[in-house]
C-alpha positions as CSV (number, residue, x, y, z in Angstrom):
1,X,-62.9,-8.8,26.2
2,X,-64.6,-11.7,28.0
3,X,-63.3,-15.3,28.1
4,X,-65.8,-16.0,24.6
5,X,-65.5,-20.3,24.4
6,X,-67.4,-22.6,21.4
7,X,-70.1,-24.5,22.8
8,X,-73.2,-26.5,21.3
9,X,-76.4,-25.9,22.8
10,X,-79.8,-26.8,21.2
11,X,-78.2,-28.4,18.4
12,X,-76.5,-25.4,17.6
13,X,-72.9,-24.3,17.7
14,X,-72.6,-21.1,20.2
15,X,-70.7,-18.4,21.1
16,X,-70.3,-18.6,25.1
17,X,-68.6,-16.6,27.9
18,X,-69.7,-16.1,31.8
19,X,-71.7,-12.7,31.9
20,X,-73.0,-11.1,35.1
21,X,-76.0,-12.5,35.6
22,X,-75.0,-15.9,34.3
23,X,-73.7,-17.5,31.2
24,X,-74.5,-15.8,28.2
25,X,-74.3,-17.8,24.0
26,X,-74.9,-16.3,21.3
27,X,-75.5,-18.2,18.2
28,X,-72.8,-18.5,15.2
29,X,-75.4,-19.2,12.6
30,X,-74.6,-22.1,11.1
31,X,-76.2,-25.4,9.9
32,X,-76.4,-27.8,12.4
33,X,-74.9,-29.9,10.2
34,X,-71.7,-28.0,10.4
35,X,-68.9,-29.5,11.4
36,X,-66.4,-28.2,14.3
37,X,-64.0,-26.4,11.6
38,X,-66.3,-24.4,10.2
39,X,-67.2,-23.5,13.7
40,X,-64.1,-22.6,15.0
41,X,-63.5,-20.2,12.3
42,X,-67.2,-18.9,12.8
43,X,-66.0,-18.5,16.7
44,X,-62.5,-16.5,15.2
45,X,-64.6,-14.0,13.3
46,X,-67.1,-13.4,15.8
47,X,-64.1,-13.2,18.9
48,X,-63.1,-10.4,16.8
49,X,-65.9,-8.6,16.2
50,X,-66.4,-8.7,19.9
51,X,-63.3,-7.2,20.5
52,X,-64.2,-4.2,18.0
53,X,-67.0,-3.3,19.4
54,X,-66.6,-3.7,23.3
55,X,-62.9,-2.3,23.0
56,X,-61.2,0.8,23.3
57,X,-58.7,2.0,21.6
58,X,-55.8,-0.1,23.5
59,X,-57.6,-3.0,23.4
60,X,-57.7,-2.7,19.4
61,X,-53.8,-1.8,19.2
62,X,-53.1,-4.7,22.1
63,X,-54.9,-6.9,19.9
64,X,-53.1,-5.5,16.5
65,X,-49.9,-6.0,18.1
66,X,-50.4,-9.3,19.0
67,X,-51.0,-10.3,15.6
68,X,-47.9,-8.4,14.1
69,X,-46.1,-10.1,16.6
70,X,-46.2,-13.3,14.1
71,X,-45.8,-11.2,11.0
72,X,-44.6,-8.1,11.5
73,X,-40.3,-7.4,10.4
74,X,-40.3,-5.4,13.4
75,X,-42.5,-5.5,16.2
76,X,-40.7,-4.4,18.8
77,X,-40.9,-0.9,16.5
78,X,-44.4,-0.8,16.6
79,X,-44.6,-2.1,20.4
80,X,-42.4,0.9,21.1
81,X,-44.8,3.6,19.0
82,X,-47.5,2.9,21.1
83,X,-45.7,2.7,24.4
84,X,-45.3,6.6,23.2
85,X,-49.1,6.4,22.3
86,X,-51.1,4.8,24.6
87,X,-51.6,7.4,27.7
88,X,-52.8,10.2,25.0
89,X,-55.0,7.7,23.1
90,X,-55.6,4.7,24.9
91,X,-58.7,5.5,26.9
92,X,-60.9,6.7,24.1
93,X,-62.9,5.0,21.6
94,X,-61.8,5.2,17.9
95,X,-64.9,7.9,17.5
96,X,-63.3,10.0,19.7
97,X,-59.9,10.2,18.3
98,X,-60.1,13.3,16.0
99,X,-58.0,15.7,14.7
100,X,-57.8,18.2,17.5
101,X,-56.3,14.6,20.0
102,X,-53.7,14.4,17.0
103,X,-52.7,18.2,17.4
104,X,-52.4,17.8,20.8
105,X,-50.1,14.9,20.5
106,X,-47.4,16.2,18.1
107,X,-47.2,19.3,20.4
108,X,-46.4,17.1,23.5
109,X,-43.8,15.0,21.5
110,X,-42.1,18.1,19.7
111,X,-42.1,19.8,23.3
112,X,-40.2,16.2,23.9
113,X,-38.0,16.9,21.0
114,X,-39.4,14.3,18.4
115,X,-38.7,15.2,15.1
116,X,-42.0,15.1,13.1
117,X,-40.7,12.2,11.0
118,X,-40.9,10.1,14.5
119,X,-44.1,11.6,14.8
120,X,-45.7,10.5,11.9
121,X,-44.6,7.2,12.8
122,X,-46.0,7.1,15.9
123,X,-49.4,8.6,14.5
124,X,-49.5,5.7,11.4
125,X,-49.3,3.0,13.7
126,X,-52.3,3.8,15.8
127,X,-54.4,4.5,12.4
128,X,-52.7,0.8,10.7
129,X,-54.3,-0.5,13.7
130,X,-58.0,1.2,14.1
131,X,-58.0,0.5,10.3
132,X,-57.1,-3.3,10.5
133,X,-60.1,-3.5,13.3
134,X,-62.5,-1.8,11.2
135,X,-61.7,-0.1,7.9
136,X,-64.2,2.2,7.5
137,X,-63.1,3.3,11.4
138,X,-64.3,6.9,12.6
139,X,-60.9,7.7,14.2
140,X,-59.7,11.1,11.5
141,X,-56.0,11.6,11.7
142,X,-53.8,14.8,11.0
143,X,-50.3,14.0,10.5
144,X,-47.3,16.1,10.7
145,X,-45.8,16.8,7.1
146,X,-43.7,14.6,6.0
147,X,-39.7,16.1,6.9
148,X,-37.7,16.4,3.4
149,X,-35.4,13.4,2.3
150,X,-32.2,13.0,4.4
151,X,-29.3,14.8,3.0
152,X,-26.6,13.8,5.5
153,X,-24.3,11.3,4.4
154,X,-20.7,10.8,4.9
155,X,-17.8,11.1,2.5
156,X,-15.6,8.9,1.9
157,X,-12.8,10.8,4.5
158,X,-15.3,10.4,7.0
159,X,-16.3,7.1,6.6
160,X,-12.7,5.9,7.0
161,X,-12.1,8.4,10.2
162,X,-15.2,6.9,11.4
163,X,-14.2,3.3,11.1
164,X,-10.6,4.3,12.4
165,X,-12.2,5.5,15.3
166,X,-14.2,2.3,16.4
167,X,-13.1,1.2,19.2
168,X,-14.9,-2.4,19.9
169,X,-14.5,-5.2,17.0
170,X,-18.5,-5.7,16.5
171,X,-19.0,-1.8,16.3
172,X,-16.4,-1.8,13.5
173,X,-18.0,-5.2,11.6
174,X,-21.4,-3.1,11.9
175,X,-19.9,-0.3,10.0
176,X,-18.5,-1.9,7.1
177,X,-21.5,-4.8,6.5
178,X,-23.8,-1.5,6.6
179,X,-22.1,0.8,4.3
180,X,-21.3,-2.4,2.2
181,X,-24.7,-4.2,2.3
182,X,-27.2,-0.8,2.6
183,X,-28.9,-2.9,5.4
184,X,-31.3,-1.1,7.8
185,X,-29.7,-1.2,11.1
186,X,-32.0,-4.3,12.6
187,X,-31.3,-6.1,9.8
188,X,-27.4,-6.2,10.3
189,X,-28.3,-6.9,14.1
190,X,-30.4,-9.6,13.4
191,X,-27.9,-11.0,10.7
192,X,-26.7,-14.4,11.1
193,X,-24.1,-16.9,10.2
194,X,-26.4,-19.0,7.7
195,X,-26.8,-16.3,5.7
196,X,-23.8,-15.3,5.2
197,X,-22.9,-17.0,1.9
198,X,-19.1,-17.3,1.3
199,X,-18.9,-19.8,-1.5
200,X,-21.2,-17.7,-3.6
201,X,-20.2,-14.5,-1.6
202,X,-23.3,-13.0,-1.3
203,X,-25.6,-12.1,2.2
204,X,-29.3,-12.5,2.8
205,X,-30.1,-9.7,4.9
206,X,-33.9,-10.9,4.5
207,X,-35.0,-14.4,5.9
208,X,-36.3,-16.8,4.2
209,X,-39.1,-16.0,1.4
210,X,-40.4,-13.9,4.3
211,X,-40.5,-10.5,2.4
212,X,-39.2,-8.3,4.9
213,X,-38.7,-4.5,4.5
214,X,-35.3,-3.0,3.3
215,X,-33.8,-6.4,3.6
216,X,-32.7,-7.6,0.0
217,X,-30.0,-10.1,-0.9
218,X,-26.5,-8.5,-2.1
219,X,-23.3,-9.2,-3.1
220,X,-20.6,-10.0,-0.3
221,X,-17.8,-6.8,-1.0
222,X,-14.5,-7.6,-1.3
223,X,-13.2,-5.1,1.7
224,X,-15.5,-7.0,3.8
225,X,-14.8,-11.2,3.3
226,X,-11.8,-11.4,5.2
227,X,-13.5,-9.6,8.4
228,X,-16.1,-11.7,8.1
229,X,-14.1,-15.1,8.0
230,X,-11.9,-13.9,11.5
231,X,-15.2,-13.2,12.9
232,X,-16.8,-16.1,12.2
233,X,-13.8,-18.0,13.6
234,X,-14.1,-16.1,16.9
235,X,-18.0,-16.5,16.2
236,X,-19.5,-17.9,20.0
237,X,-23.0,-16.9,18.6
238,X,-25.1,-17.8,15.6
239,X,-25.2,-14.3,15.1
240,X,-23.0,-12.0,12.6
241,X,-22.8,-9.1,15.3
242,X,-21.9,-10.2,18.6
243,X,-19.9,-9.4,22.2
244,X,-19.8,-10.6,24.9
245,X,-21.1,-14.1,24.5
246,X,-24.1,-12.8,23.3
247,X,-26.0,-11.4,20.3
248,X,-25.8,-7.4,20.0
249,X,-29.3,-5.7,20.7
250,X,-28.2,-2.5,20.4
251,X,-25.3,-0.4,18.3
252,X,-26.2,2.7,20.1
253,X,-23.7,3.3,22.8
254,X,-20.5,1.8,20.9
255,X,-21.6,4.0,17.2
256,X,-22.1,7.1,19.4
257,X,-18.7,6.8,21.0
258,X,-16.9,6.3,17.3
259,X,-19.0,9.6,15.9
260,X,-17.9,11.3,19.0
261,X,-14.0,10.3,18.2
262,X,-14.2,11.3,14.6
263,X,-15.6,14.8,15.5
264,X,-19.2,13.9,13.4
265,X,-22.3,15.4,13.9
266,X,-26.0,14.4,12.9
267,X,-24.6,10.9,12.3
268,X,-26.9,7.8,13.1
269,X,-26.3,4.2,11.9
270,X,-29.0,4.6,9.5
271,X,-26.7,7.5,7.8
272,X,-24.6,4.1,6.5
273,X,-27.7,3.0,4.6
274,X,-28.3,6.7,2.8
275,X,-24.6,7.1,2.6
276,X,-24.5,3.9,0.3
277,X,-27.5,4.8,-2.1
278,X,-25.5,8.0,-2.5
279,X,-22.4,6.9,-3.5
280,X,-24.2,4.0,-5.8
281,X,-25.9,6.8,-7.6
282,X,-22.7,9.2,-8.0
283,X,-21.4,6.0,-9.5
284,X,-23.6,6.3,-12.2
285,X,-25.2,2.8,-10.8
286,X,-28.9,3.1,-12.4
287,X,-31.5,3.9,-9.9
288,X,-33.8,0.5,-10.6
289,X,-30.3,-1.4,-9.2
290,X,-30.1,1.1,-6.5
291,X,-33.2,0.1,-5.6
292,X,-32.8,-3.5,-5.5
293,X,-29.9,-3.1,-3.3
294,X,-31.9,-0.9,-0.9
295,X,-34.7,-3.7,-0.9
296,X,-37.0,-1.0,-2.0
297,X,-40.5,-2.4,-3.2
298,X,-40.8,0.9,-5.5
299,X,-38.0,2.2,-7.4
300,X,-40.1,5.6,-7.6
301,X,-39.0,5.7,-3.9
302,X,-35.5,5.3,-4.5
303,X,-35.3,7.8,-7.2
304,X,-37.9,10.4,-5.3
305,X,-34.9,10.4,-3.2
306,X,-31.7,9.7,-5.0
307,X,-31.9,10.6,-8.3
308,X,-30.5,13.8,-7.9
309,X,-26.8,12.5,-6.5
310,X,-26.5,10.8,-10.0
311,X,-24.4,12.4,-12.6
312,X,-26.5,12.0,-15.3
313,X,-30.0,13.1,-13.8
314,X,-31.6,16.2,-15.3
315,X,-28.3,16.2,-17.9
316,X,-30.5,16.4,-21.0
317,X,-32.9,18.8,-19.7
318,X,-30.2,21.0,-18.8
319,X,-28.6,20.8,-22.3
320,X,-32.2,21.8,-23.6
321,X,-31.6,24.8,-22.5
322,X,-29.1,26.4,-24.6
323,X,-29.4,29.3,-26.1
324,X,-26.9,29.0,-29.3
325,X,-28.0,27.8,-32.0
326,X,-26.6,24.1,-33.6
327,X,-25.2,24.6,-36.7
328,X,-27.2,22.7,-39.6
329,X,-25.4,20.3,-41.9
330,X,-27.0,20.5,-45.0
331,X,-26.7,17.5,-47.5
C-alpha cells in the first residue's frame, strides 16, 4: 500500500502518495469548507479502501491483525492462525480463494496432524478477516465439520493425582485457580495481583469493562485462598502465575510433565475448564449459572454442551415413558 498522506491542493483536501511517474491526489470530496477533521476521517476511509482493492490476501489479514491487535482478547492466537495460513493463501486475491484452496489446506494440516477443530480455526480467521475488508467478499470457504463436544474430563481421583504430581509451585497454583475459577488457560496466565480480590474473595479473570471471551468474574474457593496469600507473599511480579522472576508465558512444559507423572492421557490445561462445567452440572448447579461461571455469552452453548452431565436433564421425558398405568384417585 503506498505511503497515502492528506494534502490540500486547489482548494481542496486530497488524497496524496508518490506514484511512478510522479505524485499522484486524488480528491476526498468534500466541501472546501471542511475542516481538517472531517478530512482526516475522509483520508481513514479512503486509506482503507485503498488497501482493499490494491491488496492481496496478506495485506488484508496484516492489516486485520493490526487492528485486533488493540481489540482483540487474544491476538497472538490469531497472529499464530495465519502464521499456519499465509504460505497456502497469502499470494492470492480474495476472488481466488475458493473451496477447492480450502480442501487443499485441511489435507496439508491433517497430513500435519491438526485435528479439524484447529482447522476450522485457522480457516475462520482468514474469512473474519476478508469479511472485515469487504463483507460482501468473493473468497467461498468450506470448513471442516465441526469435531463433537469434548468429553474428557478428569475425576475427582485424577485431579488430586494430578495436582500431587506437580512438581514446580506455579504449575500447581495453575491447576487449582483453573479447576476452581473455569478460566481459559490465557486468562489464568495473564491473571494478576489487582484482581485478585481477597476482602470480597472473588477474582476478575476479565479486565476491566473490556468484555473479554470466557473470562467472567467468580467467587474465590475456599481450597484456593491460602495458596494464593503465600504466593502473593513470595509474589516478585504483578502477575498471579509466575517463576523465575518473571511472568509465565507458557504452562506447557511444566503441565505435560505432571500428566506424564499421574499416568494421564489426552489431558490439556483446557481439560481444567470442561472438567469444572462437568462437575458444576453433576452438582445439579443450573446450566444458566454454569454459564455465567464459564463467561459464556450464550447459555444455549453451555447447555449444547453440558446439559447432559446434569442429573436432572431429560429426567421427565424419561418418566414419560412408562408403560404402567397411574392409578386414578377418584373423588
Amino acid at each position: 500500500m503506498p505511503d497515502v498522506r492528506l494534502v490540500k491542493y486547489r482548494g481542496q483536501w486530497c488524497a496524496s502518495w508518490p506514484g511512478p511517474e510522479g505524485t499522484v491526489r486524488r480528491s476526498l470530496r468534500l466541501k472546501p469548507a471542511a475542516d481538517r477533521g472531517a478530512a482526516e476521517r475522509a483520508l481513514a476511509d479512503f486509506r482503507r479502501t485503498i488497501a482493499v482493492k490494491s491488496s492481496d490476501v496478506a495485506g488484508i489479514v496484516e492489516a486485520y491483525l493490526d487492528e485486533k491487535d488493540l481489540t482483540a482478547d487474544s491476538p497472538d492466537r490469531l497472529r499464530f492462525a495465519w502464521k499456519r495460513l499465509k504460505p497456502a493463501f497469502g499470494h492470492f486475491r480474495p476472488d481466488q480463494v475458493t473451496r477447492d484452496l480450502c480442501r487443499v489446506y485441511v489435507a496439508d494440516r491433517r497430513k500435519a496432524a491438526a485435528g479439524d477443530g484447529t482447522i476450522r480455526k485457522e480457516l475462520g480467521t482468514l474469512r473474519a478477516a476478508l469479511q472485515w475488508s469487504d463483507p460482501k467478499t468473493p473468497a467461498v470457504f468450506e470448513l471442516p465439520p465441526a469435531p463433537p463436544p469434548m468429553d474428557r474430563h478428569l475425576t475427582r481421583a485424577e485431579f488430586d493425582k494430578l495436582l500431587e504430581n506437580a512438581d514446580a509451585d506455579h504449575v500447581k497454583l495453575f491447576i487449582m485457580l483453573a479447576l476452581t475459577t473455569a478460566g481459559r488457560k490465557e486468562a489464568i496466565l495473564e491473571l494478576t495481583w489487582d484482581r485478585v480480590d481477597f476482602e470480597r474473595e472473588v477474582i476478575r479473570l476479565g479486565e476491566g469493562i473490556r468484555r473479554t471471551k470466557g473470562r467472567a468474574t467468580v467467587p474465590m474457593h475456599p481450597d484456593i485462598v491460602e495458596p494464593l496469600k503465600r504466593a502473593k507473599k513470595l509474589a516478585l511480579t504483578d502477575h498471579v502465575i509466575e517463576w523465575a522472576e518473571k511472568p509465565v508465558k507458557s504452562i506447557r512444559t511444566g503441565f505435560a510433565r505432571a500428566c506424564e507423572r499421574s499416568g494421564l492421557a489426552d489431558v490439556s490445561p483446557h481439560v481444567l475448564r470442561h472438567t469444572a462445567a462437568v462437575w458444576l452440572a453433576e452438582s445439579g448447579i443450573p446450566i444458566p449459572a454454569i454459564s455465567q461461571y464459564l463467561g459464556h455469552s450464550d447459555s444455549r452453548i453451555t447447555e449444547r454442551v453440558y446439559a447432559r452431565f446434569s442429573p436432572t436433564y431429560l429426567k421427565k421425558a424419561a418418566a414419560s415413558l412408562s408403560w404402567k398405568k397411574k392409578d386414578v384417585v377418584e373423588d
